[in-house]
Wavefront OBJ file of the C-alpha trace (Angstrom):
o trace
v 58.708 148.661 -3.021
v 55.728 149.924 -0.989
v 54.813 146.623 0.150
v 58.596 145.625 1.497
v 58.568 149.252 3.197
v 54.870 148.556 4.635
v 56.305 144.983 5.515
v 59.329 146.209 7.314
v 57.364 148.633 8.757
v 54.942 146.701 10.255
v 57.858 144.351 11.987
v 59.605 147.286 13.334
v 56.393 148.480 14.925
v 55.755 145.190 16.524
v 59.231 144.599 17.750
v 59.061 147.825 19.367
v 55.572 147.016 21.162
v 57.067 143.587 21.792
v 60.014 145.266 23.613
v 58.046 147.909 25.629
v 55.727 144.924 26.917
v 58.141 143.505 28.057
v 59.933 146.572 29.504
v 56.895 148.074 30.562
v 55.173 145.530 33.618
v 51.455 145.036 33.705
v 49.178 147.268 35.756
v 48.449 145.341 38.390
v 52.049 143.374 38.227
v 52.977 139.530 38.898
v 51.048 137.148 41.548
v 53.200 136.475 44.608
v 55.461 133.654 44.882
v 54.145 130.629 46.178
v 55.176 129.655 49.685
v 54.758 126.735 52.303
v 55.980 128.939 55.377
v 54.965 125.813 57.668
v 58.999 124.957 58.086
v 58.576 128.350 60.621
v 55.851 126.449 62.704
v 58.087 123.013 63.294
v 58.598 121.985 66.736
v 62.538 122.375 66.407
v 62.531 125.186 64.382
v 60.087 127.099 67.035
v 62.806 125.847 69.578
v 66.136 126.940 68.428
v 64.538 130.337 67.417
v 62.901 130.364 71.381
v 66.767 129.393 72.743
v 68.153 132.373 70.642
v 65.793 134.841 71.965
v 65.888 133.352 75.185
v 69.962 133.992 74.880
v 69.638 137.602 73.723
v 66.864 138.436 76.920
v 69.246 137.068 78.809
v 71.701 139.485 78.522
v 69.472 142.402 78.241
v 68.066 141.469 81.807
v 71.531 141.401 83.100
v 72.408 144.520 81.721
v 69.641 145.950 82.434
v 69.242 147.176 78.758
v 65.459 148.046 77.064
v 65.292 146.908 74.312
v 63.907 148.382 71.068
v 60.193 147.213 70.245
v 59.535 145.294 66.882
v 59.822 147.179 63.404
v 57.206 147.262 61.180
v 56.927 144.762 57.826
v 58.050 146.912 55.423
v 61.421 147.713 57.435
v 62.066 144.369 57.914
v 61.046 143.529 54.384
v 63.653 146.098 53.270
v 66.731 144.533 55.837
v 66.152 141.288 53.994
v 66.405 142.322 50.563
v 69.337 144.175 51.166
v 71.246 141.520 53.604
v 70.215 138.854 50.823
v 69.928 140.593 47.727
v 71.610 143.349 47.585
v 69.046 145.972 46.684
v 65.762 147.177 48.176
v 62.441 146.041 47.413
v 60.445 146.863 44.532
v 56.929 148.759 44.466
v 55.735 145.527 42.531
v 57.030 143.158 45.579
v 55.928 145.580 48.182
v 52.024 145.653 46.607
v 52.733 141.439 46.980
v 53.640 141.298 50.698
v 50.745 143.407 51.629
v 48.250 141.235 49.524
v 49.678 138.666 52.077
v 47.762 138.055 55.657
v 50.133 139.799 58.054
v 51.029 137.186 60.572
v 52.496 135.708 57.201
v 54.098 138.222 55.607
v 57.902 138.224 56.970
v 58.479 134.144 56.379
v 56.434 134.547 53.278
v 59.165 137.347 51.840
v 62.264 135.317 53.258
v 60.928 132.326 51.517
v 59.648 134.726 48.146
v 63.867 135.782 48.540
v 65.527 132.424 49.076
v 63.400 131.201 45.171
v 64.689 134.270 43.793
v 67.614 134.113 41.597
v 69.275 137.512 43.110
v 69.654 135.754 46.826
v 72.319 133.086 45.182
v 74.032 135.405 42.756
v 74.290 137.992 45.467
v 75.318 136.213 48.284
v 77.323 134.025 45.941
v 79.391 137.025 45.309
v 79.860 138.567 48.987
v 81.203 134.608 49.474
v 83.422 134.489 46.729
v 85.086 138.237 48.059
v 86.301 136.182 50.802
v 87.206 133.041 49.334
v 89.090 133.900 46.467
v 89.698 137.963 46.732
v 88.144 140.722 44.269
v 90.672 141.183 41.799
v 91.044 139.288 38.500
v 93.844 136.774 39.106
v 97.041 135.500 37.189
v 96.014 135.222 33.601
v 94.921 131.818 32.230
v 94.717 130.080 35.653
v 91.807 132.225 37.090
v 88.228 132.592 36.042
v 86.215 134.408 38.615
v 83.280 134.627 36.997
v 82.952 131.235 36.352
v 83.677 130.364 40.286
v 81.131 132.708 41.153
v 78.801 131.369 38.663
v 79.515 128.127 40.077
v 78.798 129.097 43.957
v 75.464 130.965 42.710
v 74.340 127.161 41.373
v 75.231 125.529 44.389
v 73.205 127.849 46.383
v 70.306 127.951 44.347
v 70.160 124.572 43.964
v 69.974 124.525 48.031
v 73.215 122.133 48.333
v 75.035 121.868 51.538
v 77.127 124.538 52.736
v 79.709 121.690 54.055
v 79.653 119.781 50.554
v 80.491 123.165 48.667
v 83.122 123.894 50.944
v 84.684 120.256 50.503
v 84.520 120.829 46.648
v 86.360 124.124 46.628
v 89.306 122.474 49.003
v 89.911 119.065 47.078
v 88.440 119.133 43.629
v 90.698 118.104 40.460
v 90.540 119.361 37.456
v 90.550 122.693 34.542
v 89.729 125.733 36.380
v 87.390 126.271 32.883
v 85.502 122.743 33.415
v 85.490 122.414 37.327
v 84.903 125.848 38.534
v 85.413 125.371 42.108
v 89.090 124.339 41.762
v 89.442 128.563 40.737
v 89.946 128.719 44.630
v 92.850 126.749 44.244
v 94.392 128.687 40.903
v 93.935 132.350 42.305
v 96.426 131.861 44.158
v 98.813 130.312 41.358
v 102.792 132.120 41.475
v 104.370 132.944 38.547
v 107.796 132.384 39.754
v 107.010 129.009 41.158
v 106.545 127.323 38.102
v 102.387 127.971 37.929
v 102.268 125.980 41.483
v 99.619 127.075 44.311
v 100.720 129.111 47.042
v 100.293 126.626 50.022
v 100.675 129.889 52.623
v 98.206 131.921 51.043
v 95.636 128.814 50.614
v 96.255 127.695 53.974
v 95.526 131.706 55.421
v 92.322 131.646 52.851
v 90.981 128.167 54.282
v 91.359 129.433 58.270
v 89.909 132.936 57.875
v 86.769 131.946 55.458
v 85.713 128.898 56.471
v 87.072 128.679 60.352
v 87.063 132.551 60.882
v 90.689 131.883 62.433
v 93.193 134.144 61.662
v 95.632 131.264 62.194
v 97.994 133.350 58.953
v 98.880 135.255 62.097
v 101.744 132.588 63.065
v 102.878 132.439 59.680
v 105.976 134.193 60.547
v 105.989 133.705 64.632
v 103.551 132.194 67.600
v 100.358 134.393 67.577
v 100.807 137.082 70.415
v 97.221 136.574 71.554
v 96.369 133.510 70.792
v 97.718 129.467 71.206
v 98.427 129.141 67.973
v 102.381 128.776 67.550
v 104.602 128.824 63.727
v 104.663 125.722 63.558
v 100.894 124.907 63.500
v 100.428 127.279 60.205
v 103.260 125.735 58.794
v 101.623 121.895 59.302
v 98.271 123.656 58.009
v 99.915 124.891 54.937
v 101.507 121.328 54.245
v 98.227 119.962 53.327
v 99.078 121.978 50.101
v 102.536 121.047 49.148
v 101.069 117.514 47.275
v 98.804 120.375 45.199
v 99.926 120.939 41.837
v 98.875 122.837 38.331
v 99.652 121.202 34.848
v 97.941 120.458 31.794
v 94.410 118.828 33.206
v 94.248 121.668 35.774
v 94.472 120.796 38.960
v 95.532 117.386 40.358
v 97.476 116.005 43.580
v 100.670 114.177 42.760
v 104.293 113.284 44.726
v 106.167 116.149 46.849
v 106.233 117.716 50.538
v 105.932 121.259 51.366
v 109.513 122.773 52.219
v 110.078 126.046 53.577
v 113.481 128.276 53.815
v 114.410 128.451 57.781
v 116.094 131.920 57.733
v 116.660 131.540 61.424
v 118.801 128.346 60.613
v 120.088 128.757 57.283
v 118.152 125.601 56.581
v 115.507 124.425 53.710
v 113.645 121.881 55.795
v 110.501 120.004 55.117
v 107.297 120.237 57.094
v 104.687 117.481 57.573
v 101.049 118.225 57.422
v 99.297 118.679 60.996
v 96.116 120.265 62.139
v 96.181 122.728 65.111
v 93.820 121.380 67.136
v 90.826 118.161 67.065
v 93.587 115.651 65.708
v 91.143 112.773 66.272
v 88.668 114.444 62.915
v 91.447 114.268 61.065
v 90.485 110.940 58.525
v 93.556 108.562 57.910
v 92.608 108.019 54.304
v 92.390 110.343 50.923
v 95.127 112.577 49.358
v 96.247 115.828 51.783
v 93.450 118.004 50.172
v 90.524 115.466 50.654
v 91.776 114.955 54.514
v 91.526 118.626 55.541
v 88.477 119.314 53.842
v 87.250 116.086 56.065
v 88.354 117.932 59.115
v 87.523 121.539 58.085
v 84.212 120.767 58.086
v 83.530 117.670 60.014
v 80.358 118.546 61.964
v 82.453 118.107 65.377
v 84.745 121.173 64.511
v 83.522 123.819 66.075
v 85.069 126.942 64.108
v 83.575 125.737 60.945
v 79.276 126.368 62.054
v 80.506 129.358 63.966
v 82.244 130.666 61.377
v 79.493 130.462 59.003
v 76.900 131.687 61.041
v 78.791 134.672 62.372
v 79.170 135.494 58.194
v 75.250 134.821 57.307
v 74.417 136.650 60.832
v 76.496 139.751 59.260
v 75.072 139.736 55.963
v 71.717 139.771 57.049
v 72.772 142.682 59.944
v 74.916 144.487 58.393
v 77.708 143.420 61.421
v 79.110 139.633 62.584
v 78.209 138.902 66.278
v 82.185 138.454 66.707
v 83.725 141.129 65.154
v 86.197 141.023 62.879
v 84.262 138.587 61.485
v 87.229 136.238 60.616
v 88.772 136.358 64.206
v 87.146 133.971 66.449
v 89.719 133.656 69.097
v 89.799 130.309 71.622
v 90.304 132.252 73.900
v 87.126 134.924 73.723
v 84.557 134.039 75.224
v 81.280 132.587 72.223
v 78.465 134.398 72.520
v 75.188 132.072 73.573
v 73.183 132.809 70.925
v 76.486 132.503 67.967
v 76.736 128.653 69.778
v 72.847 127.908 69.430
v 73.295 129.001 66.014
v 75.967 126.626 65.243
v 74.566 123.628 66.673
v 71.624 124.108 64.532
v 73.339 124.417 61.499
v 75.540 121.242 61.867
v 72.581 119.572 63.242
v 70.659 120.134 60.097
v 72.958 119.202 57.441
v 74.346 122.871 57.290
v 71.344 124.053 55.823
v 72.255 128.019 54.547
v 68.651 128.422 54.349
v 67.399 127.022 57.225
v 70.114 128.821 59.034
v 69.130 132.431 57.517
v 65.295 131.450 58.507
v 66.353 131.253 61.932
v 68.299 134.410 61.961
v 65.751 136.296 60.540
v 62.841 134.982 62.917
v 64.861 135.966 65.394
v 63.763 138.657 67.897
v 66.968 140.653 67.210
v 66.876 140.707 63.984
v 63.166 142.349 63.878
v 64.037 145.093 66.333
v 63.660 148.751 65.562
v 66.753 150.191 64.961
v 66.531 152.766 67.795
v 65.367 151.931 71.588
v 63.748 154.521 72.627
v 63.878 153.275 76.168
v 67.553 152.814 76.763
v 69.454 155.503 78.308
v 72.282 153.323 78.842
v 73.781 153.196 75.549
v 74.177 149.103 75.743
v 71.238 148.689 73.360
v 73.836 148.544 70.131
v 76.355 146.761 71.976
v 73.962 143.961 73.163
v 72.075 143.659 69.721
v 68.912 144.991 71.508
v 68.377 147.002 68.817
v 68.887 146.454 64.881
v 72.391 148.046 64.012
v 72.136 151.163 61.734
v 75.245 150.092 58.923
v 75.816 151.975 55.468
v 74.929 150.527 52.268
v 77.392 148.635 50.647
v 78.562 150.322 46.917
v 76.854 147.492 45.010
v 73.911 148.165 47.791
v 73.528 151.762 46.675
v 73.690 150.811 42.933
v 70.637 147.713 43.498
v 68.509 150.254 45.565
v 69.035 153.276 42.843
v 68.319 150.766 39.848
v 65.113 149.243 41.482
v 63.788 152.234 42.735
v 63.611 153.855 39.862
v 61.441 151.048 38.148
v 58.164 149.848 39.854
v 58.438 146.237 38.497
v 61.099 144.326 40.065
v 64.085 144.118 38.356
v 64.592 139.952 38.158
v 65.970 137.330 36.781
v 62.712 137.272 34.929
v 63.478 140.566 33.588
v 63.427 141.265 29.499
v 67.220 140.633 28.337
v 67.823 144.748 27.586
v 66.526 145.368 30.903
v 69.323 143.271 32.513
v 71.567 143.983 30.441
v 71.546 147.516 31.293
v 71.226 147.100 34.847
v 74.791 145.440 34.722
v 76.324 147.913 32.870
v 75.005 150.636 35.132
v 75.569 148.988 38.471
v 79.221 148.663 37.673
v 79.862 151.862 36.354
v 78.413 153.134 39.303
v 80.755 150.540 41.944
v 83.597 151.974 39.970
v 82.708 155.681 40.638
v 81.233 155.285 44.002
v 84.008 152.986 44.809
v 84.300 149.007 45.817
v 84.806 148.222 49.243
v 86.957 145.457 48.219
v 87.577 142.269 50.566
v 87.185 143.916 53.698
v 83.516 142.769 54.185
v 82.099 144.972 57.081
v 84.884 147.795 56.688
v 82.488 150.092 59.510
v 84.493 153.400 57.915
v 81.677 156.340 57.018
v 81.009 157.050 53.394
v 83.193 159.892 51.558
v 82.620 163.234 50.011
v 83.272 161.603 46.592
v 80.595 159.600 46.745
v 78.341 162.127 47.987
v 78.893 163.516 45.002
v 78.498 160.851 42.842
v 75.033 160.482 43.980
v 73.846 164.051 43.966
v 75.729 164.763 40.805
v 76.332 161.228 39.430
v 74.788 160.037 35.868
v 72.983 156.563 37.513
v 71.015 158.731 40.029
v 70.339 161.893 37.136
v 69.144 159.416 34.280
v 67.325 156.782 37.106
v 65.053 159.758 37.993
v 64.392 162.129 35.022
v 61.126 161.659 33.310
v 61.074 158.601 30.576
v 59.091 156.489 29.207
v 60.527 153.243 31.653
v 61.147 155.153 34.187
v 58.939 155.192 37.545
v 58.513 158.901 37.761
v 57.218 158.583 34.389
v 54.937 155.792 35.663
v 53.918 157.142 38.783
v 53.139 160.241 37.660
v 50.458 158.165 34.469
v 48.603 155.914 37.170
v 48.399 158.060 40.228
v 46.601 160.975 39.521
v 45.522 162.153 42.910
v 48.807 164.180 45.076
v 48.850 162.063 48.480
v 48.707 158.817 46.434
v 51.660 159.852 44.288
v 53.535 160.904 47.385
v 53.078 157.442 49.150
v 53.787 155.914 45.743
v 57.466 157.411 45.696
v 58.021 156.873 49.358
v 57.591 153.511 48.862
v 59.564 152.653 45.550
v 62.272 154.795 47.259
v 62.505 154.217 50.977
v 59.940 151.748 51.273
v 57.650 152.827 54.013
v 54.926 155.316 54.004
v 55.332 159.244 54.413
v 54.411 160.394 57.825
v 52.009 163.061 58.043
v 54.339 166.111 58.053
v 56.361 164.817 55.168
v 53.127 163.741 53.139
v 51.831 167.305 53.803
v 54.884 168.880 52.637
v 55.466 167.425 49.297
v 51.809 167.355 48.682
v 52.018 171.113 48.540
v 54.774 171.168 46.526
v 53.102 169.499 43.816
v 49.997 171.738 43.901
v 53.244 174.099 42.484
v 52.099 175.506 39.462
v 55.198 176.832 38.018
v 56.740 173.325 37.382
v 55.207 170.615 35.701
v 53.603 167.467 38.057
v 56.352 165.609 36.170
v 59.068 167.797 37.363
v 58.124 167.536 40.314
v 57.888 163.702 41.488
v 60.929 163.879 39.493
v 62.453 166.227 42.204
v 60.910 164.433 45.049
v 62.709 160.842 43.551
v 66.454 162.913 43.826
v 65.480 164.194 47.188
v 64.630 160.646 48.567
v 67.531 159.312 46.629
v 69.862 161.433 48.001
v 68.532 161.725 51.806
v 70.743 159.944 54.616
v 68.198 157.055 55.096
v 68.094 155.689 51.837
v 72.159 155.094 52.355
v 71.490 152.951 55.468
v 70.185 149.922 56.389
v 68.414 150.307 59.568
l 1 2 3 4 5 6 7 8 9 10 11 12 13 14 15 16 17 18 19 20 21 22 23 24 25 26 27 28 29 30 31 32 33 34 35 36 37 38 39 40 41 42 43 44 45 46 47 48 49 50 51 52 53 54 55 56 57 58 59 60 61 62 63 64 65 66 67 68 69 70 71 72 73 74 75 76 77 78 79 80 81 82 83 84 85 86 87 88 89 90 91 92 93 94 95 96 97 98 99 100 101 102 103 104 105 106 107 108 109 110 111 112 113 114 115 116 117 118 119 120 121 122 123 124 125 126 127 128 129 130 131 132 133 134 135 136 137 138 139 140 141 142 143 144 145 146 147 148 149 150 151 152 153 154 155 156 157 158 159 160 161 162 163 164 165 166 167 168 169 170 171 172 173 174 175 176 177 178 179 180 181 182 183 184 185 186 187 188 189 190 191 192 193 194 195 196 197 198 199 200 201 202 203 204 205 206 207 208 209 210 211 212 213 214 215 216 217 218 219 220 221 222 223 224 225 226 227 228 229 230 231 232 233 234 235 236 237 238 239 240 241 242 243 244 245 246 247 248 249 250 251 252 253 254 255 256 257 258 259 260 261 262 263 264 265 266 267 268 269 270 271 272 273 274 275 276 277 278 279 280 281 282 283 284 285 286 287 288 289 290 291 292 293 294 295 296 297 298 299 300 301 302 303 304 305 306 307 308 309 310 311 312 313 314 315 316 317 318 319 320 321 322 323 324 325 326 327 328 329 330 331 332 333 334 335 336 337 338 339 340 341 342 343 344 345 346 347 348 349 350 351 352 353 354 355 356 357 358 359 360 361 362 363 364 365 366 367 368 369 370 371 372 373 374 375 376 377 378 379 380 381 382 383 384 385 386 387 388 389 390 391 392 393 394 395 396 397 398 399 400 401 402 403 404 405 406 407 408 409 410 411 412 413 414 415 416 417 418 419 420 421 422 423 424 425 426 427 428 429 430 431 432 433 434 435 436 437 438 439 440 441 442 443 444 445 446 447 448 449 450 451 452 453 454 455 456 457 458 459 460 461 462 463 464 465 466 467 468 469 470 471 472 473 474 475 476 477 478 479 480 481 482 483 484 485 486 487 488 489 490 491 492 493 494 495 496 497 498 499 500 501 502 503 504 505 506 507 508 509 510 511 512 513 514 515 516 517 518 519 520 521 522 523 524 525 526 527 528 529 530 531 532 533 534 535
């Protein structure tokens, strides 16, 4: 009996040191990712980045707008993570970029983001809000998670944007075994039989992958714009051969017919394009043919429309705003165009095309010029746009901040697990923001609340064993370098003087604990305005 109890107390003790070695990083944390950051020195690389600055100075000069002067890494460092990943940077990855020679250390972090396995699940998500909606879907056709599951594979794996695009439009097949046909079953009607909506597919297709709101003429010509009813009708034709049955999705026999209430007519409508007949191949079934032409590399709504969605995920706002509305008739702005005619010309290369954006001048302005007194530095992108944190934002930057090793893929399996479970209790509480991408409203009272009073923020900064107050206040024993610690797990950056003087006095305190005390610093940071925008 002793000798099972010793036994079974022996393998108790070592799961539990197993599990806090796990949960617990190393001292002196991971190496940093290995990175060839000579794509950022290629001759047409250098160029299209030069024309896009070139572009932007352009308009500043006509304006005559200052603009803001360049941020600092660690800003920078923090717009990526958030644009891309959804969640500041660790203290762990922040100790790695400044082990990094500094003329190397922004296209070493982009690169150290686009291996990590957040960049594809998170931007595979922000996608899928767009392409097939936030909500759960009719019951047995739909399985979200496996279609986002499926678009965070295809983006890790680095395959064409064009060729994912394609897939989603024209695949056949279970919506369980070929995920990327779930774009086609979301929108499958009840009262039809379990058949695709061909309107709301053909509104879906325009606004996420042209950013043309060409739904607009669904029921009459577009007010502002050329196109009429009858080109969303011919758009939404390339769906009436789409069908659902037993082996999923599949193309068979049939023409889309609508109910003319104007003429007391059912009449049938042949499939047409709107505009650029001549992409439009001759050959394939309905589906394969518009994919063809949505993104042939000679359409010109398809580049634009993806870079004016990578430009705003990385800013915070598109270039064109609303980001699905790129009317003929406005006029493209230079730098949206140079964009686009880099990204067709390379394949449609995602991460080539966030490289660029991110090299960009623009993007690695201050958010604040001091210098303009006209008020055009905003409007002009001479300055980097201050934008609130997204719900799932705020939930990423809590969670990470309050641990000092990043919070990965590579994480332990309990460590993951309850980063989940937290982040989505949170989104619930806070609130989702649903499919309305770059909704510019201000945040709420509510949520206020839910931060300053909230369980995620209260548990993510008491003292713990795994949590980084705990941590922080074990390895840095002397006051300033606890104080710079926290600043830069929280809001990465540095104190400045006056704030570093300040809370060092506060922990020289005597009637609280040190503990208590970084403890209250975390909620303060936490909770102040700048850790709730990206900036």
């Amino acid at each position: 009996m002793f000798l099972r109890d010793l036994l079974f107390g022996g393998l108790v003790l070592g799961a539990i040191l197993a599990l806090g070695a796990n949960l617990i990083p190393r001292r002196h944390g991971n190496p940093p990712t290995p990175s060839d950051t000579s794509v950022y020195k290629e001759a047409d690389f250098r160029l299209t980045v030069d024309k896009v600055n070139s572009a932007f100075r352009g308009t500043w000069s006509k304006d005559n707008v200052q603009p803001a002067i360049q941020a600092d890494d660690l800003t920078i460092a923090r717009r990526l993570a958030l644009g891309l990943m959804g969640t500041i940077p660790s203290l762990e990855e922040i100790r790695q970029l400044e082990s990094i020679p500094t003329e190397k250390r922004i296209s070493w972090w982009i690169d150290h983001i686009l291996q990590d396995r957040r960049y594809a699940d998170y931007v595979a998500e922000r996608y899928a809000r767009a392409f097939v909606g936030t909500e759960d879907g009719p019951f047995v056709f739909f399985r979200r998670r496996k279609f986002v599951n499926w678009l965070s594979e295809q983006i890790h794996q680095k395959t064409p944007y064009d060729r994912i695009v394609r897939e989603m439009i024209s695949t056949e097949g279970l919506w369980t075994d070929k995920p990327a046909t779930n774009f086609i079953t979301v929108t499958v009607q009840n009262d039809k039989k379990n058949q695709p909506d061909p309107i709301r597919l053909a509104g879906r297709v325009t606004r996420a992958f042209l950013g043309v709101r060409l739904d607009c003429a669904q029921c009459h010509d577009h007010p502002f714009a050329p196109w009429k009813q009858s080109d969303f009708e011919g758009f939404s034709a390339f769906f009436g051969q789409t069908h659902v049955g037993f082996r999923g999705v599949y193309d068979g026999p049939g023409e889309y017919t609508i109910d003319d209430k104007k003429k007391g007519i059912q009449r049938t409508v042949p499939p047409k394009v709107a505009f650029a007949n001549d992409l439009l191949p001759d050959e394939g079934s309905l589906r394969e043919r518009m994919s063809t032409w949505v993104t042939h590399k000679n359409n010109p709504f398809f580049a634009r429309a993806t870079v004016n969605r990578i430009w705003a995920l990385l800013c915070g706002q598109p270039l064109v705003a609303p980001v699905d509305n790129l009317e003929t008739e406005a006029p493209i702005p230079p730098a949206l165009q140079i964009l686009a005619d880099d990204f067709a010309n390379h394949d449609f290369d995602l991460a080539r095309l966030i490289r660029i954006i991110a090299s960009s001048e623009t993007f690695q302005k201050q958010s604040l010029s001091t210098l303009d007194s006209s008020g055009l530095a905003e409007k002009t992108w001479a300055q980097f746009p201050l934008t609130r944190l997204r719900p799932e934002q705020m939930a990423g930057s809590v969670l990470q901040a309050s641990s000092v090793a990043t919070i990965n893929a590579d994480s332990h399996v309990v460590t993951r697990l309850i980063r989940f479970g937290d982040q989505n209790d949170f989104i619930k509480r806070y609130g989702d923001s649903g499919e309305d991408e770059f909704d510019s409203r201000g945040g709420t009272i509510p949520q206020r609340l839910v931060m300053m009073n909230g369980k995620l923020v209260s548990e993510k900064t008491k003292e713990g064993p795994f949590t980084a107050t705990t941590r922080i206040n074990w390895l840095a024993n002397e006051d300033p370098r606890a104080v710079e610690t926290v600043f830069l797990a929280v809001l990465t950056r540095r104190p400045t003087a006056r704030e570093a003087a300040f809370f060092e006095e506060r922990l020289k305190e005597t009637d609280q604990r040190r503990g208590q005390q970084i403890q209250d610093l975390y909620w303060d940071l936490i909770n102040s305005t700048e850790f709730s925008w990206n900036h």
